[in-house]
Residue frames as qw, qx, qy, qz and C-alpha x, y, z in Angstrom:
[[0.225, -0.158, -0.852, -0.445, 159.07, 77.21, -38.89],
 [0.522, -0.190, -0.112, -0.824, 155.73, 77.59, -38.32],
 [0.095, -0.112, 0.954, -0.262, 154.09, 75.40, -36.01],
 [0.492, -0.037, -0.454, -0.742, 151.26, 73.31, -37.81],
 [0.441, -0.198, -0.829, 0.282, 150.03, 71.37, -34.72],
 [0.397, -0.423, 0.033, -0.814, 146.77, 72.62, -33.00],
 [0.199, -0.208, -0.902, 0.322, 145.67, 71.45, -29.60],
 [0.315, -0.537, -0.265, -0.736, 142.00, 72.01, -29.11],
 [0.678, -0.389, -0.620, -0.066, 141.56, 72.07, -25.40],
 [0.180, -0.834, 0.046, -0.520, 141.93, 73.99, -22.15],
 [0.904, -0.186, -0.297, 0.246, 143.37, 71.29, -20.05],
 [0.159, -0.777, 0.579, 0.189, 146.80, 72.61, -18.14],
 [0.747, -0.208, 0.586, 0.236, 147.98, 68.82, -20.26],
 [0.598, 0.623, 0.402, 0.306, 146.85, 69.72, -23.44],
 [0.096, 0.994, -0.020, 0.037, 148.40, 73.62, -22.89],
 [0.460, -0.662, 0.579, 0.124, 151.64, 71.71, -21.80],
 [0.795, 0.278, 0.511, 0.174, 151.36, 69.82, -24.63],
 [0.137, 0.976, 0.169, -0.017, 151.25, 72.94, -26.81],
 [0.261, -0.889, 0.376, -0.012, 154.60, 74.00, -25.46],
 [0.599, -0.315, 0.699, 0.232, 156.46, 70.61, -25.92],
 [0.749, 0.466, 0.450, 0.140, 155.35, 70.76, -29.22],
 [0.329, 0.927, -0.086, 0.156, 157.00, 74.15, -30.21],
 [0.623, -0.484, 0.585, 0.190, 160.29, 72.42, -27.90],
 [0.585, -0.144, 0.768, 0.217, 160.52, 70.09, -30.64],
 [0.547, 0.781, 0.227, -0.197, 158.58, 71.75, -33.89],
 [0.034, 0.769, -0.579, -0.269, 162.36, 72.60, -35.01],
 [0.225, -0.386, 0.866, 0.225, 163.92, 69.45, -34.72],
 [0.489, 0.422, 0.761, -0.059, 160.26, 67.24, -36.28],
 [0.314, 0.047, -0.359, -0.878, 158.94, 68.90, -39.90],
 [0.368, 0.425, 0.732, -0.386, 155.06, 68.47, -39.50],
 [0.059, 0.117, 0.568, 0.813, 153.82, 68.88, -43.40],
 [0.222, -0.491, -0.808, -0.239, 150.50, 68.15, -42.59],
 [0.305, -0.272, 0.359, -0.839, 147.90, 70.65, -40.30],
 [0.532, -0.187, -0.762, 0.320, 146.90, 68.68, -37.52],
 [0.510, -0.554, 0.133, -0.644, 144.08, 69.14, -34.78],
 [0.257, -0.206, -0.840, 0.430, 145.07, 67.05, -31.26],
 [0.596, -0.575, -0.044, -0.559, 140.81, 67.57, -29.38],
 [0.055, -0.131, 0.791, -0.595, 140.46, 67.05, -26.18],
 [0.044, -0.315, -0.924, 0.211, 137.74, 65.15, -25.01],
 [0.037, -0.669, -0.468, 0.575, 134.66, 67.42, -25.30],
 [0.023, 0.615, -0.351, -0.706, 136.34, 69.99, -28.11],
 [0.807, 0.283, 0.488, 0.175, 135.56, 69.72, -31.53],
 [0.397, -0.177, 0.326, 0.840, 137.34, 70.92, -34.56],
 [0.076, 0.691, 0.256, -0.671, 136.39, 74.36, -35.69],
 [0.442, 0.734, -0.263, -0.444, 137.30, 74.02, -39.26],
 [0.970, 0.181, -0.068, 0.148, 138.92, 71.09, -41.70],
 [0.197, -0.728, 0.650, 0.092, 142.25, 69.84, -41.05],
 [0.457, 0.292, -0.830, -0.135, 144.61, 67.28, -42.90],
 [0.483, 0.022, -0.836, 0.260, 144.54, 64.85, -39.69],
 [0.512, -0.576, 0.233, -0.594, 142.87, 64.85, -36.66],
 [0.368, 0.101, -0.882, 0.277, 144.11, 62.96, -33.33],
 [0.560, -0.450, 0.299, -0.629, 141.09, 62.59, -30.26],
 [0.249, -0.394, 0.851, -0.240, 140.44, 60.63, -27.48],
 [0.330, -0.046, -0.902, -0.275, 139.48, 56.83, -28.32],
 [0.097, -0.429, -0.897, -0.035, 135.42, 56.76, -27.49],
 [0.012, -0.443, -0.142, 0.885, 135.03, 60.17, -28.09],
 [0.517, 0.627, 0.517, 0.267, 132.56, 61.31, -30.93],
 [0.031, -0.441, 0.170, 0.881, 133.81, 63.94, -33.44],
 [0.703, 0.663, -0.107, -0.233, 132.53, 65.40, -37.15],
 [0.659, -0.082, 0.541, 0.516, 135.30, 62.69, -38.98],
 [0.528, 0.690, 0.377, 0.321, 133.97, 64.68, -42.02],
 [0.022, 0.962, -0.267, -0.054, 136.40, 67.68, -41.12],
 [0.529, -0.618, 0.573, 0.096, 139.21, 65.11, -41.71],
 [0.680, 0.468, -0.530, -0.194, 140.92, 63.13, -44.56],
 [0.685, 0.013, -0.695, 0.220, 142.57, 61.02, -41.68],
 [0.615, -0.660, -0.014, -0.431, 141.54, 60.31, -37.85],
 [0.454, 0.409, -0.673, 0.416, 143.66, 58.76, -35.09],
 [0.751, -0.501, -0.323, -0.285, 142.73, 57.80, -31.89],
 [0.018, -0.359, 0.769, -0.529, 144.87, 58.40, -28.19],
 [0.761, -0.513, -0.300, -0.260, 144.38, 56.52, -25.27],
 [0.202, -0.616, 0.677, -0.348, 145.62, 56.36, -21.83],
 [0.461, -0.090, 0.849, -0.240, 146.04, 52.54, -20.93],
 [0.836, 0.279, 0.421, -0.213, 143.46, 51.03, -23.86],
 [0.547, -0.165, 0.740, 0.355, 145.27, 49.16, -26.52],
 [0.507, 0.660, 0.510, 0.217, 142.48, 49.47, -29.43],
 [0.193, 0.904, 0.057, -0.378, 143.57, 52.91, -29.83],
 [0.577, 0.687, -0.258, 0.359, 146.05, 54.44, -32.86],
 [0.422, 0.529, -0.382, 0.630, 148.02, 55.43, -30.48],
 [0.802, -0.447, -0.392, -0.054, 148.36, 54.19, -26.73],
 [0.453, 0.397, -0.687, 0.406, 150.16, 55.03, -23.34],
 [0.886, -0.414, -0.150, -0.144, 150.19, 53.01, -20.79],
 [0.625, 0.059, -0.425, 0.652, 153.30, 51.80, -18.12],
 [0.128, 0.833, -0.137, 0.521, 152.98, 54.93, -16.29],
 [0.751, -0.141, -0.337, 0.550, 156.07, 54.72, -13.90],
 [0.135, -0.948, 0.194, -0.214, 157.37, 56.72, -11.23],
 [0.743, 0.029, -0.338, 0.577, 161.30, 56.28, -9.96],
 [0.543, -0.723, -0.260, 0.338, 162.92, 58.29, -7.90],
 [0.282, -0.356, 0.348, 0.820, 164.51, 60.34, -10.36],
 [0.047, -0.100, 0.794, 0.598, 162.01, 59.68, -13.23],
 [0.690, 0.438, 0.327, -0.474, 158.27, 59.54, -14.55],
 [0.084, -0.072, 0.840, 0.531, 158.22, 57.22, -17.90],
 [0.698, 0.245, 0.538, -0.405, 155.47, 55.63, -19.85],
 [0.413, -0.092, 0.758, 0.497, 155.68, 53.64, -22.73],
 [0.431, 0.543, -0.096, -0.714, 153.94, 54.64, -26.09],
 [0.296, -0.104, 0.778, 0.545, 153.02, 52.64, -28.75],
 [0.500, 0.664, -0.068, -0.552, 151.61, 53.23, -32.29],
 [0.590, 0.581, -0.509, -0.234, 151.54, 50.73, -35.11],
 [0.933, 0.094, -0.334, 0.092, 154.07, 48.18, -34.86],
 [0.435, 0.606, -0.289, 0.600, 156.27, 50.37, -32.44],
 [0.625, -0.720, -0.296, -0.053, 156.74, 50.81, -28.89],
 [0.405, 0.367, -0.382, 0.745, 159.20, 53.42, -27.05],
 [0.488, -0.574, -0.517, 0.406, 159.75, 54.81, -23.49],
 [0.021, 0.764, -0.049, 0.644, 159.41, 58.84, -23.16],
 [0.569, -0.327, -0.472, 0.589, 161.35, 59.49, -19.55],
 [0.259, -0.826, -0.089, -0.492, 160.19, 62.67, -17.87],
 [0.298, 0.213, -0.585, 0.724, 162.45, 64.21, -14.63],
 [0.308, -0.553, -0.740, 0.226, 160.24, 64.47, -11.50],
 [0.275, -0.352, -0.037, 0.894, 161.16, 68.14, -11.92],
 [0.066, 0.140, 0.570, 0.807, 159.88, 68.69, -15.34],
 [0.443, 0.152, -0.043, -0.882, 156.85, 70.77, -15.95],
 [0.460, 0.365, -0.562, -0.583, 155.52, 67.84, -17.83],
 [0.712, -0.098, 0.622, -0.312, 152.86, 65.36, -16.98],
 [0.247, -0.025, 0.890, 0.383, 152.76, 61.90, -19.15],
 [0.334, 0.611, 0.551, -0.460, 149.52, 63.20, -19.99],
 [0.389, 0.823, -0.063, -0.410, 150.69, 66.08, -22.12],
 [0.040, -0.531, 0.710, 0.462, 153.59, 64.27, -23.78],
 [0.393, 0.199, 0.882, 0.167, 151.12, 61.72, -24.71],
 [0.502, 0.729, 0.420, -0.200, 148.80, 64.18, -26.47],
 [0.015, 0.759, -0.488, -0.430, 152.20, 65.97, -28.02],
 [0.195, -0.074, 0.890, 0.405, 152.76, 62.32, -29.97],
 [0.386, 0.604, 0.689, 0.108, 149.51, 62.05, -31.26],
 [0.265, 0.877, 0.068, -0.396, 149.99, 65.36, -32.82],
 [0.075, -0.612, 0.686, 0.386, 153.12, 64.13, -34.44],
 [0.200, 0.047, 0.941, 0.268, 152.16, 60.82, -35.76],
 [0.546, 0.634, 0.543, -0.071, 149.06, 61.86, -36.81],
 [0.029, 0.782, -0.421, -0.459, 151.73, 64.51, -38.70],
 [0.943, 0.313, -0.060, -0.097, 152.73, 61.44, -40.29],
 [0.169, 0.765, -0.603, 0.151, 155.77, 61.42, -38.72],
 [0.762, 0.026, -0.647, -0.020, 157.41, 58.26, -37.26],
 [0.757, -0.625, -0.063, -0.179, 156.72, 57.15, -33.72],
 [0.796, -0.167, -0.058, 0.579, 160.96, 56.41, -32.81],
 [0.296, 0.417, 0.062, 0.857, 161.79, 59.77, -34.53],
 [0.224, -0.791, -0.087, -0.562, 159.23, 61.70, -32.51],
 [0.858, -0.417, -0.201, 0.221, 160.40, 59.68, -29.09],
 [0.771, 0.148, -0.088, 0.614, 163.53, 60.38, -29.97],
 [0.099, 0.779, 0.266, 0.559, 162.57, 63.72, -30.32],
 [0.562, -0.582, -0.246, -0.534, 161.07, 64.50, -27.09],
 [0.827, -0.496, 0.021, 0.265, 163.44, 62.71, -24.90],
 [0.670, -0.059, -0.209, 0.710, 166.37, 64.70, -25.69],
 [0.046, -0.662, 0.044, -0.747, 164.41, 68.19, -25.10],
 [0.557, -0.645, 0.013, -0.523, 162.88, 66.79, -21.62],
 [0.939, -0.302, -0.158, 0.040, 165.05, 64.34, -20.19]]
């Protein structure tokens, strides 16, 4: 299946994002096409959804629906915050809506809580549910 999730952004989080998204592009259908910007980046052309970062300015007019990440602020669509480190483990908690889940990352893993947070906002702004993508995403990386 084609993967309809674009990350606009040059980051090594957003390019690791990228990569966890095509991990898990099997097990999630994304109907929708779906730009995740990075800070700075803007979209190059309309898309169904767009996810950026919360006090960023984009063109909303390339979108039918907008979404908002954030590390650590609450107002956003979509929020993580908690980051934890264990001694086996990196976590942080996510929430979106009325939901809140823990995404557990190995101290090993390529993967910073960075990118796995911009990898959900590509999904839920998919219109997929926030447990289902979790769900997702912790049994490719944990």
């Amino acid at each position: 299946m084609e993967n309809k999730i674009y990350f606009l952004g040059k980051s090594k989080d957003f390019k690791l994002a990228e990569q966890l998204s095509l991990l898990i592009k099997d097990e999630l259908k994304a109907e929708l096409e779906v730009a995740v910007v990075e800070k700075g980046f803007a979209p190059d052309r309309k898309f169904d959804a767009v996810a950026y970062e919360l006090n960023d300015s984009i063109d909303l007019s390339l979108t039918d629906k907008a979404y908002s990440y954030s590390k650590g602020q609450s107002s956003a669509d979509i929020c993580g915050f908690n980051f934890m480190k264990r001694e086996k483990s990196r976590s942080l908690d996510i929430f979106s809506s009325s939901f809140m889940g823990r995404v557990n990352i190995p101290v090993d893993s390529q993967f910073t809580e960075e990118s796995v947070l911009f990898c959900v906002a590509g999904f839920i702004a998919a219109g997929l549910a926030l447990p289902v993508v979790l769900k997702a995403i912790n049994s490719k990386i944990s």
